[in-house]
C-alpha positions as CSV (number, residue, x, y, z in Angstrom):
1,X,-19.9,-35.4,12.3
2,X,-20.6,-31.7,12.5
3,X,-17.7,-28.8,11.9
4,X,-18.5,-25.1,12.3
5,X,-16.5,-23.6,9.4
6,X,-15.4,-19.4,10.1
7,X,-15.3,-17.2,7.2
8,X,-13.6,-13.8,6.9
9,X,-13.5,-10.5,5.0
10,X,-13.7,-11.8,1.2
11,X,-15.0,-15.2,1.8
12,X,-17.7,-13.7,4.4
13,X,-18.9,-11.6,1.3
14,X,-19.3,-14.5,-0.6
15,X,-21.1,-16.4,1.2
16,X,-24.2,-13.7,1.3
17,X,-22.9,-12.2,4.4
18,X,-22.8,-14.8,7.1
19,X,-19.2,-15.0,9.1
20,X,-20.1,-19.2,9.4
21,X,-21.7,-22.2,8.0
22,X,-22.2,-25.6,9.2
23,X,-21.3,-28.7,7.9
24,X,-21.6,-32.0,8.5
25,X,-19.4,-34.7,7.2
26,X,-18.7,-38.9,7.6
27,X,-16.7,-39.7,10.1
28,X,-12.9,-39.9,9.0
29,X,-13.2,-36.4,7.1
30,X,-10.1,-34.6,7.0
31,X,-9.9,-30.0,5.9
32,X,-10.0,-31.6,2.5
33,X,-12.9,-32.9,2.1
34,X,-14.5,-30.1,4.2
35,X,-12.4,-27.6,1.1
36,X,-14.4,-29.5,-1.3
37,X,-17.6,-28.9,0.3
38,X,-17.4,-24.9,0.2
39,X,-14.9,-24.8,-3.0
40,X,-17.4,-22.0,-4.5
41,X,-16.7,-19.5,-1.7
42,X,-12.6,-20.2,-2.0
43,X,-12.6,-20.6,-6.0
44,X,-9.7,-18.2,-7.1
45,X,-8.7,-17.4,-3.3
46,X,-5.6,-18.9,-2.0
47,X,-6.4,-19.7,1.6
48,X,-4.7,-21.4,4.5
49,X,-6.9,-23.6,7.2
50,X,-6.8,-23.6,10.9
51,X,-8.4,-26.5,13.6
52,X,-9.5,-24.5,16.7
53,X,-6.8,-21.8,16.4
54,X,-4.3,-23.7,15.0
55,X,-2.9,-23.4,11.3
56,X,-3.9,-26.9,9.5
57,X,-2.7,-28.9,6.7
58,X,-5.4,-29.7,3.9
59,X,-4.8,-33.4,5.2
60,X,-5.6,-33.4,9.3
61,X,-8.0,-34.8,10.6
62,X,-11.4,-33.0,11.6
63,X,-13.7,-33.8,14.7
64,X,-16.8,-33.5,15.7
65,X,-17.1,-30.1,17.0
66,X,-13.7,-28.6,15.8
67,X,-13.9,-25.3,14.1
68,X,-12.6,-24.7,11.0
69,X,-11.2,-21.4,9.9
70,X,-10.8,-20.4,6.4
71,X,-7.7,-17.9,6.1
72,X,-7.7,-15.5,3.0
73,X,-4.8,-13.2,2.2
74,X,-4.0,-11.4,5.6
75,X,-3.3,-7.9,5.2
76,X,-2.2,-6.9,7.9
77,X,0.4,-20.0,24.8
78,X,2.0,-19.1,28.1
79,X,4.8,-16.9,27.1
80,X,8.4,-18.6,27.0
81,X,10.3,-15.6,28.5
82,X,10.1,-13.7,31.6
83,X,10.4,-10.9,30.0
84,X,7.0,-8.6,29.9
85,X,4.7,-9.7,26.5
86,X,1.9,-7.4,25.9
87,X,-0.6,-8.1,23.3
88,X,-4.5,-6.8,22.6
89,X,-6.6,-6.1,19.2
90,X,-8.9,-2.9,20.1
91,X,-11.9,-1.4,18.5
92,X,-10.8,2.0,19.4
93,X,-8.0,4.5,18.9
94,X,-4.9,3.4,19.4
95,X,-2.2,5.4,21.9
96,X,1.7,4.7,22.0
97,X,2.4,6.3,25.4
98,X,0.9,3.0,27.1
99,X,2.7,1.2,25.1
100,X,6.0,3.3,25.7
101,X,5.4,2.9,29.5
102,X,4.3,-1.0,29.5
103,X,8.3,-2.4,27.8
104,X,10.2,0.6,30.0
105,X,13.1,-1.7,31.8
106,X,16.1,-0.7,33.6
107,X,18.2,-2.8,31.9
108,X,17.2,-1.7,28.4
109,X,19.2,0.8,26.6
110,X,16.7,1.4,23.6
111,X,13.3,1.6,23.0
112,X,12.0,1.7,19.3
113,X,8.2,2.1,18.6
114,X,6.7,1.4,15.5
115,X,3.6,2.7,14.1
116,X,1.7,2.0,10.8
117,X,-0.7,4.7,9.9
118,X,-3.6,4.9,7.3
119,X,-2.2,6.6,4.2
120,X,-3.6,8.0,1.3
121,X,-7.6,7.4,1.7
122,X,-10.0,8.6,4.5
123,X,-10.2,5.6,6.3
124,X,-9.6,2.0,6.2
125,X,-11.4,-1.0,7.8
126,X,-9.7,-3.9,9.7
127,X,-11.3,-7.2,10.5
128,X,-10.1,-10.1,12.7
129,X,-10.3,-13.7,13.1
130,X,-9.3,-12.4,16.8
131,X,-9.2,-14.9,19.0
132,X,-6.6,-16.8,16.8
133,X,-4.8,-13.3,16.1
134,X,-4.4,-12.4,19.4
135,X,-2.6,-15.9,20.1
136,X,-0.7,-15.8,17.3
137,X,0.9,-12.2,17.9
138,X,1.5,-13.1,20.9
139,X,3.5,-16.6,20.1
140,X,5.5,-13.7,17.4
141,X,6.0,-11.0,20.2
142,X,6.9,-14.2,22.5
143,X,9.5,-15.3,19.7
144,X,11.1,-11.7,19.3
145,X,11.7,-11.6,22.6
146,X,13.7,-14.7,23.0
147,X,15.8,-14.8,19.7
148,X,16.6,-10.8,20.0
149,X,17.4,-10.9,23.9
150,X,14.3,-8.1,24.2
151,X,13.7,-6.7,27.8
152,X,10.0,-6.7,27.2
153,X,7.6,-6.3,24.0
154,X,3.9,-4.8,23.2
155,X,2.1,-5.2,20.6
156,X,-1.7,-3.7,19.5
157,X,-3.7,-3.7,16.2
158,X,-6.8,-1.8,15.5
159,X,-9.8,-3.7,14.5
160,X,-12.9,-1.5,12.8
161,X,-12.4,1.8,11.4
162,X,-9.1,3.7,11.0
163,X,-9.3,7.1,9.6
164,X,-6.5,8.6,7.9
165,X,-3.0,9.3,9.5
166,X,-4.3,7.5,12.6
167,X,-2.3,4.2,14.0
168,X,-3.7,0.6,13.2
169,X,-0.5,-1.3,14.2
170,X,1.5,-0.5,17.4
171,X,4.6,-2.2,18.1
172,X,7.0,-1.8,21.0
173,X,10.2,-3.0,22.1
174,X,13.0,-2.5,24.7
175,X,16.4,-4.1,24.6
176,X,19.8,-3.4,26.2
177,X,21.2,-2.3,22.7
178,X,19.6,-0.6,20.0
179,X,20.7,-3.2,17.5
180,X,18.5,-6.1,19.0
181,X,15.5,-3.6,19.2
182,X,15.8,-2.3,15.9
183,X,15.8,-6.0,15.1
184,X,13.0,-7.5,17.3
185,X,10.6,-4.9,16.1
186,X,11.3,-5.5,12.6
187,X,10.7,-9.2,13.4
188,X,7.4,-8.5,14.9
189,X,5.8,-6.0,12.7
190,X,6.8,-8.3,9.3
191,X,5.4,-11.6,10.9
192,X,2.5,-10.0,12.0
193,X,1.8,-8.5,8.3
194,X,2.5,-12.1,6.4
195,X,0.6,-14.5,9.2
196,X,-1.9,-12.7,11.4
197,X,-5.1,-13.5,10.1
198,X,-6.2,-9.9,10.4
199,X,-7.8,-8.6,6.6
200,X,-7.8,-5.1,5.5
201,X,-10.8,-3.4,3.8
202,X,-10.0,0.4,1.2
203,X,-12.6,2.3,-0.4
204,X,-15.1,-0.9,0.2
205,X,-13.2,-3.1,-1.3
206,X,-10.7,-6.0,0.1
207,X,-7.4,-5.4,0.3
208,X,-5.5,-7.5,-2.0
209,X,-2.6,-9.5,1.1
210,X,-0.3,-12.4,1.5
211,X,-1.4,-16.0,1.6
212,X,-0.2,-16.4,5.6
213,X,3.2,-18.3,5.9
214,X,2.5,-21.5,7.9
215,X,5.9,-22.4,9.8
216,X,6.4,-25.8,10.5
């Protein structure tokens, strides 16, 4: 059977460049046995696996078609609530007045917006596996807004370039009580550090990051 396997930020590099490879595999194969095949791009990276957007143990099953994603260290579904759920990765500079204006509710009493800047170098590159990043975000921001009781939540992240002192994270919230918004974006900005297969790139080199956290 054949599997498209995705490679990011370190692993890319490894691999000469090239953000895929193909494999093909008996019938049967499980992320295993696909590990084994490419274990001198992952040797000495801890990495997590993921079937067509979804995080993987090294024992699922594969298909013929699936993609597999290999996760290094990140540095960096309909929604269940009613509330408003904004999510988006950009290649361009981020703004918090959008932001501000998109979780504004008349029943919320707070608003708290976060923002994580480039520090301490010109510039720092981001990369995404997006189109699992975006859904994951937006099952976190989904999550805030249920457990915290949030009116509404946003959340961007800047892909590409990000010079110094500009945003590469955005994160807003609005709840009827500071407490819960304090709270919610705490919750979003942390999960989307430790899970968010977004990788970060300083001074041309990769960003030393957290294996992601795969909840079960």
């Amino acid at each position: 059977m054949h599997v498209r396997v995705r490679l990011f930020a370190i692993l890319r590099d490894r691999a000469g460049g090239s953000d895929q490879l193909e494999l093909e595999l008996p019938d049967g194969a499980v992320v295993a046995d696909a590990l084994e095949r490419v274990r001198p791009l992952t040797d000495g990276v801890p990495v997590v696996m993921a079937i067509n957007h979804e995080y993987a143990e090294p024992q699922a099953a594969l298909h013929s078609g699936d993609e597999l994603a290999l996760i290094p260290p990140v540095s960096g579904g309909d929604s269940p609530s009613a509330a408003a759920v904004h999510v988006r990765l950009r290649n361009e500079a981020l703004s918090v007045e959008p932001l501000r204006e998109l979780v504004r509710d008349p029943r919320a009493g707070a608003i708290i917006i976060f923002e994580g800047v480039t520090r301490e170098v010109s510039e720092l590159e981001y990369e995404a596996y997006v189109e699992m990043a975006e859904r994951q975000i937006a099952e976190i921001v989904s999550a805030a807004v249920e457990r915290h009781g949030l009116c509404a939540a946003a959340a961007e992240h800047r892909i590409g370039v990000v010079p110094l002192s500009e945003p590469s994270v955005v994160v807003a919230v609005s709840a009827p009580h500071r407490a819960e918004a304090f709270a919610g974006a705490r919750e979003i900005i942390d999960r989307i550090k430790s899970q968010v297969p977004i990788f970060k790139q300083e001074e041309g080199q990769w960003v030393k990051g957290t294996t992601p956290t795969v909840e079960r």
